[in-house]
VEXNU-313787 format. One record per residue: residue number from 0; residue in one letter; x, y, z of N, C-alpha, C in turn. Coordinates in Angstrom, 2 decimals. Example, Ala and Ser with C-alpha at 12.3 -4.5 7.8 and 13.67 -1.06 7.14 Angstrom:
> seq type n_u n_v n_w ca_u ca_v ca_w c_u c_v c_w
> 0 a 13.19 -5.69 7.80 12.30 -4.50 7.80 13.20 -3.30 7.80
> 1 s 12.85 -2.25 7.08 13.67 -1.06 7.14 12.90 0.03 7.87
END
This chain:
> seq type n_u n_v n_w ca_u ca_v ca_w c_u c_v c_w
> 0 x 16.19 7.02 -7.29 15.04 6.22 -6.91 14.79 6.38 -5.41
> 1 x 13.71 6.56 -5.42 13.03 6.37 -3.41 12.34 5.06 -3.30
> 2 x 13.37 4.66 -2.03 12.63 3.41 -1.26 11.60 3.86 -0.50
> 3 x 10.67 2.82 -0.80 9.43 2.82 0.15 8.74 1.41 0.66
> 4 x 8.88 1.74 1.82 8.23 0.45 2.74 6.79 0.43 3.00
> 5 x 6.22 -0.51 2.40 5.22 -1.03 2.54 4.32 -2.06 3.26
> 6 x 3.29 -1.63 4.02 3.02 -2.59 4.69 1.46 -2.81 4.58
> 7 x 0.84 -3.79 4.54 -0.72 -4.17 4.14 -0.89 -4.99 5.38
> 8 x -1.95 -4.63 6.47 -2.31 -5.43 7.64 -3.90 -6.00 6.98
> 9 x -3.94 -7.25 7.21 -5.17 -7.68 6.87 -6.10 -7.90 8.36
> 10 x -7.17 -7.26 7.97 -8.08 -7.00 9.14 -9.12 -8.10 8.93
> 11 x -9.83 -8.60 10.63 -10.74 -9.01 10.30 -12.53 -8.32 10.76
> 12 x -13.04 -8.67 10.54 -14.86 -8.23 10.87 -14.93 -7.07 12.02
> 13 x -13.88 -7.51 12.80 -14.18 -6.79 13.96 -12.66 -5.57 14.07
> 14 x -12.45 -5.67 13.17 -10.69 -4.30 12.92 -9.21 -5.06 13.14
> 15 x -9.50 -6.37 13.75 -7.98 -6.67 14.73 -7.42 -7.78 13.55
> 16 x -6.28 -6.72 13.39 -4.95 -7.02 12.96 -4.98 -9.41 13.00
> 17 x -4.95 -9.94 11.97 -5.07 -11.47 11.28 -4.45 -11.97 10.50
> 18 x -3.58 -10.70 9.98 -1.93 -11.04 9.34 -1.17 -9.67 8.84
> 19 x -0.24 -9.65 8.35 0.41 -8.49 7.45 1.41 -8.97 6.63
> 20 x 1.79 -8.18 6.23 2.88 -8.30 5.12 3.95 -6.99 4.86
> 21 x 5.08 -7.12 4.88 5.82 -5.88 4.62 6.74 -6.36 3.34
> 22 x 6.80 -4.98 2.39 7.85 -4.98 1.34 8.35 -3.88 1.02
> 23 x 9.90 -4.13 0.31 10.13 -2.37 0.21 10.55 -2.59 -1.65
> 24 x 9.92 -1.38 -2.39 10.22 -1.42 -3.75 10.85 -0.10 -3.34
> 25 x 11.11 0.46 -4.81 11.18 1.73 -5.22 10.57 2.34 -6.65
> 26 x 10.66 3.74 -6.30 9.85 4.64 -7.41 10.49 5.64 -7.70
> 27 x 9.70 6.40 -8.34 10.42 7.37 -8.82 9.96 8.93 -8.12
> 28 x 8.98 8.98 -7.66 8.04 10.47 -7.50 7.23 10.02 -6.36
> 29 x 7.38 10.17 -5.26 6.31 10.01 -3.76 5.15 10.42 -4.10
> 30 x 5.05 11.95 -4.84 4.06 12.16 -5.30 2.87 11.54 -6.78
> 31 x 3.41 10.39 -7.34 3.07 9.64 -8.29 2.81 8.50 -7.57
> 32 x 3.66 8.33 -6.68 2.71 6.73 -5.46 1.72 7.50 -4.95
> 33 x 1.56 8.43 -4.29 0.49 9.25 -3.98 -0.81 9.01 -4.76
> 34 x -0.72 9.97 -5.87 -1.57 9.96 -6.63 -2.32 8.43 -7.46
> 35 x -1.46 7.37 -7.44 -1.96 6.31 -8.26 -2.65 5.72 -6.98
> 36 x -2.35 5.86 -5.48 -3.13 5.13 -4.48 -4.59 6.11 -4.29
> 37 x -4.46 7.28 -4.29 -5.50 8.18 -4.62 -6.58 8.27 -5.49
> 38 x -5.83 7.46 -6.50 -6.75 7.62 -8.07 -6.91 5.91 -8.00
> 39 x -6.52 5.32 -7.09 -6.66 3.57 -7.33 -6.32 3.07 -8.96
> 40 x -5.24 3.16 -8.84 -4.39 2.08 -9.85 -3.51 1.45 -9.08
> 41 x -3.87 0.54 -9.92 -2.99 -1.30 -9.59 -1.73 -0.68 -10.43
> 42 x -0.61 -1.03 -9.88 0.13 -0.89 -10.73 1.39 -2.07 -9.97
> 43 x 2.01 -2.84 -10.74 2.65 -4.02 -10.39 4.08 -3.34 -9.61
> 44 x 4.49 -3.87 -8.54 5.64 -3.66 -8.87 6.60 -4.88 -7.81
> 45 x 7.77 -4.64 -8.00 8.70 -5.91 -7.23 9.53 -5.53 -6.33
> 46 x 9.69 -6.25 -5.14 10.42 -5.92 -4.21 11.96 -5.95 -4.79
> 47 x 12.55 -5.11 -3.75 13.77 -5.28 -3.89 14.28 -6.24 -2.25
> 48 x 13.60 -6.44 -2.21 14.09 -7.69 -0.74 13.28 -8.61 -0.85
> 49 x 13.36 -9.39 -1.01 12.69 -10.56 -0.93 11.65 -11.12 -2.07
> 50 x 10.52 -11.57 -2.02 9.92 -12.18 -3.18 8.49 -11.48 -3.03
> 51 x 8.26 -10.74 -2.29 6.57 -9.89 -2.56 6.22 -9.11 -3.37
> 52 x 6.57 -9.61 -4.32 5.75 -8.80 -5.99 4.45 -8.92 -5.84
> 53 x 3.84 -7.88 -6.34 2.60 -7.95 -6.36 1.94 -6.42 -6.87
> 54 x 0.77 -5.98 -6.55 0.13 -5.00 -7.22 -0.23 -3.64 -5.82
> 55 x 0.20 -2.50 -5.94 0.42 -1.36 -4.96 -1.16 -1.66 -4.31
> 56 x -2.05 -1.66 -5.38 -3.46 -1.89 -4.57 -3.91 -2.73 -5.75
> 57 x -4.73 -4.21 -4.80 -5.47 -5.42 -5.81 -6.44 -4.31 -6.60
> 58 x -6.92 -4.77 -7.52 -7.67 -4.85 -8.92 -8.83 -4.47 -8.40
> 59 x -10.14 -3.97 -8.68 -11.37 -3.91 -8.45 -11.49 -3.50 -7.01
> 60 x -10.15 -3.09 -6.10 -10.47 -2.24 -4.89 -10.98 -1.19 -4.73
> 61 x -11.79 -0.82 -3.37 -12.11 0.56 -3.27 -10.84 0.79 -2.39
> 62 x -10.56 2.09 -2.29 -9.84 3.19 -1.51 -10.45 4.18 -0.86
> 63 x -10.42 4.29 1.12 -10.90 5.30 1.77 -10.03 5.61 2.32
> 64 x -10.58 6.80 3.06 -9.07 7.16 4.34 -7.63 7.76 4.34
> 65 x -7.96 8.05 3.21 -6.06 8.12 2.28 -5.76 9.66 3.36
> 66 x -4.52 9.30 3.97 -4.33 10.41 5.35 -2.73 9.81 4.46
> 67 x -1.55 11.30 3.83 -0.67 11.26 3.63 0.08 12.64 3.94
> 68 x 1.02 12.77 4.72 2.30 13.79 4.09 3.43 13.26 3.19
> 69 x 4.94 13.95 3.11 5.88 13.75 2.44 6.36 12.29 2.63
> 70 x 6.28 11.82 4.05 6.84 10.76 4.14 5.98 9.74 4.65
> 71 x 4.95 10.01 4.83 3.85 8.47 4.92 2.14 8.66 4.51
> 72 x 1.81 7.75 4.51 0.27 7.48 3.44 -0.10 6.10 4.54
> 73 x -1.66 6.66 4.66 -2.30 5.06 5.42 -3.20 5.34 4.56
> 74 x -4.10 4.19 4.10 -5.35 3.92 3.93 -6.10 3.02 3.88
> 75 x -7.56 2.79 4.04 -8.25 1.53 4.18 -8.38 0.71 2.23
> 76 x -8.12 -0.28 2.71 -8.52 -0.94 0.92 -9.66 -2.14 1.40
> 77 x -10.59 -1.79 0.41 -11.48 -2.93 0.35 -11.60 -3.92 -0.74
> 78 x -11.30 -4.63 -0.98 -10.84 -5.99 -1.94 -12.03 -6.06 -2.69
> 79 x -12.56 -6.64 -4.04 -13.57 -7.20 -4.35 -14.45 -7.81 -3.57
> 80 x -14.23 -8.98 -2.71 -15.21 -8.93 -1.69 -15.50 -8.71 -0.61
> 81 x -14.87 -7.49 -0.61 -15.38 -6.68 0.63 -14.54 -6.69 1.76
> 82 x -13.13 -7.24 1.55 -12.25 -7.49 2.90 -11.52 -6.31 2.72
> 83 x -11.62 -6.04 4.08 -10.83 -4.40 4.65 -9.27 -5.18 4.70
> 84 x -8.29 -4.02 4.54 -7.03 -4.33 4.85 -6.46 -2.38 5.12
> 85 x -5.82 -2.66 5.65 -4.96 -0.97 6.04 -3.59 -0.94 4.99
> 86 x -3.21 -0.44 4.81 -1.76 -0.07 3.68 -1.01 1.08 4.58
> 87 x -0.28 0.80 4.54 0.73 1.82 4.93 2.24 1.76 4.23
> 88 x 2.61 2.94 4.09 3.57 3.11 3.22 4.84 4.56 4.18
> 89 x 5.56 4.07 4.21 6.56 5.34 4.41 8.14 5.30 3.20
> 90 x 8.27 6.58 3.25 9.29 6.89 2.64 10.50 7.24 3.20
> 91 x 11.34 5.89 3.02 12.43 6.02 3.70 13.80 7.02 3.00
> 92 x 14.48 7.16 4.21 14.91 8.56 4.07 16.77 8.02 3.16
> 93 x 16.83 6.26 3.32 18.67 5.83 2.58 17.84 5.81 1.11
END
């Protein structure tokens, strides 16, 4: 399994950083987190530290920006109504 740290900064109107959140799950294929943030699927999954379960990207999001190599992925998510947030993800190397 590969750990990956996750982080979702919630932006406001004007770009500047109004909260975040970090979690680290794991997967199976970097290139299958790749592709499901690429192709926008929600797909659930659970931390292994702490209690931030939740969905890789909310439901009815758009996805722009997707800038990834082997070991990190940013991109912009826009929520159902319209709230920007940044995602970032790296693949840690334990």
């Amino acid at each position: 399994m590969i750990k990956i740290i996750e982080t979702n900064l919630s932006l406001d109107g004007n770009g500047n950083i109004v909260d975040h959140q970090s979690r680290v799950i794991e997967i199976e294929i970097w290139e299958d987190y790749v592709n499901e943030i690429k192709e926008n699927i929600s797909v659930f999954r659970k931390s292994i530290l702490g209690c931030l379960n939740g969905y890789t990207i909310p439901k009815k999001s758009e996805v722009s920006n997707i800038i990834y190599d082997d070991f990190h992925l940013s991109c912009n998510v826009y929520n159902s109504a319209g709230v920007k947030s940044k995602k970032l993800a790296y693949k840690s190397l334990i």
